[in-house]
C-alpha positions in Angstrom: 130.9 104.2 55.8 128.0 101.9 56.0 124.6 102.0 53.6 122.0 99.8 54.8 119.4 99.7 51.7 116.1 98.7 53.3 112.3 98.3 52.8 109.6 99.0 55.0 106.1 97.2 53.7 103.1 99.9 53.3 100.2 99.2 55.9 102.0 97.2 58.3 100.8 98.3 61.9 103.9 97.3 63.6 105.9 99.3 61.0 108.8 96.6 60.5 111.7 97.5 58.2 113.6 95.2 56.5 117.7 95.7 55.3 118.0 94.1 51.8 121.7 95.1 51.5 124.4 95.7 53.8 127.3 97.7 52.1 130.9 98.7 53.8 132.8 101.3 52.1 136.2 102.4 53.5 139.4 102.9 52.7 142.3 100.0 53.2 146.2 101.0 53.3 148.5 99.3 50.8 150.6 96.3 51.8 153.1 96.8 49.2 153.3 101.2 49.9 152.3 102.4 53.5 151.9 105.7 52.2 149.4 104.9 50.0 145.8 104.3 50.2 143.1 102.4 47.9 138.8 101.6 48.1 136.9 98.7 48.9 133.6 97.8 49.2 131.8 94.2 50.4 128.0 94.0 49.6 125.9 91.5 51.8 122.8 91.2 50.2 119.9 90.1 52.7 117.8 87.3 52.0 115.0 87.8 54.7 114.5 91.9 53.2 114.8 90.8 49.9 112.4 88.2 50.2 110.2 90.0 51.8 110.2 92.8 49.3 109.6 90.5 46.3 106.5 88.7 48.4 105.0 91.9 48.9 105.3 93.3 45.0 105.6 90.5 43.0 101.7 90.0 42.2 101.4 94.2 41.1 100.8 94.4 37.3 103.4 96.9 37.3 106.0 95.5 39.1 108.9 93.4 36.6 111.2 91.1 38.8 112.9 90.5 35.7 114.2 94.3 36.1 114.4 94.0 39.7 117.2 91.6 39.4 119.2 93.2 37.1 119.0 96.3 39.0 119.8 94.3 42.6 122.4 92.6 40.9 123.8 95.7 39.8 123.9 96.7 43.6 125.5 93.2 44.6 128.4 93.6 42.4 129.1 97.2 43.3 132.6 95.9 44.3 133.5 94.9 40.9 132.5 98.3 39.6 135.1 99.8 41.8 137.6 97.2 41.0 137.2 96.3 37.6 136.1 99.5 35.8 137.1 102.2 38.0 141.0 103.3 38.8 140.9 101.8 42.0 144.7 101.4 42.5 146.8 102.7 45.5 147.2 106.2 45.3 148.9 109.1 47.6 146.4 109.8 50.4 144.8 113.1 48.9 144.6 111.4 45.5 143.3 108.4 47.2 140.7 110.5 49.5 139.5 112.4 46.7 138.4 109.1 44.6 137.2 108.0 47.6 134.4 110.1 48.7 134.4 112.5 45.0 135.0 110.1 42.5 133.8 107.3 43.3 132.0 107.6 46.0 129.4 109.8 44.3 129.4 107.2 42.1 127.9 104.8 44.6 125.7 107.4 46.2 124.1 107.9 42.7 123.7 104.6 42.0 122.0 103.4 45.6 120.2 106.7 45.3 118.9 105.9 42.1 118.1 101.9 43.6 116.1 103.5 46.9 113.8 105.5 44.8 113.1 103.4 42.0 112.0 100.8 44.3 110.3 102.7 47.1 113.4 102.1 49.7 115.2 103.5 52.3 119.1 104.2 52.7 120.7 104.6 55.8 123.9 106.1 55.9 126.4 105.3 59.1 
């Protein structure tokens, strides 16, 4: 699966949208166990819809970058959460299929969820 986390500024005639992360999710076959199966997830954050998104809301009173970052950053490093503080080992394909999109893939979804409308963005899920 593929989430595209995006912003599209308000007012803009020509209605351009901008990606500000680019996230794979899938699931990888072990090396060591070809019957078993574990997660992984690569986060490509993108410059030009991230800085686009902080030109356009930095100067509102109400907007703290400070937060901003912590919360992006929690987005960019969405592959240690699965790898570091989630049971992300190979597993049987059920077991494996049911972290995958039950465990911790409504993890994710939460979490980007949360992101999108905090900020006033857009997912897209492929």
């Amino acid at each position: 699966m593929t989430y595209y986390i995006g912003y599209t500024p308000k007012g803009e005639q020509n209605t351009r949208e901008f990606v500000m992360f680019d996230i794979e999710y899938y699931q990888k076959q072990s090396e060591r166990n070809r019957e078993e199966w574990y997660s992984e997830i690569s986060c490509f954050p993108c410059v030009n819809g991230i800085t686009h998104f902080l030109k356009d809301n930095f100067g509102k009173k109400d907007f703290d970058y400070e937060e901003f970052i912590r919360d992006a950053e929690e987005i960019e490093e969405v592959r240690g959460l699965l790898n570091e503080r989630c049971d992300n080992r190979p597993k049987p394909s059920r077991e494996a299929d049911n972290f995958h999109y039950h465990v911790f893939g409504k993890r994710i979804e939460e979490l980007f969820d949360r992101f999108a409308e905090k900020y006033g963005l857009w997912i897209n899920r492929d």
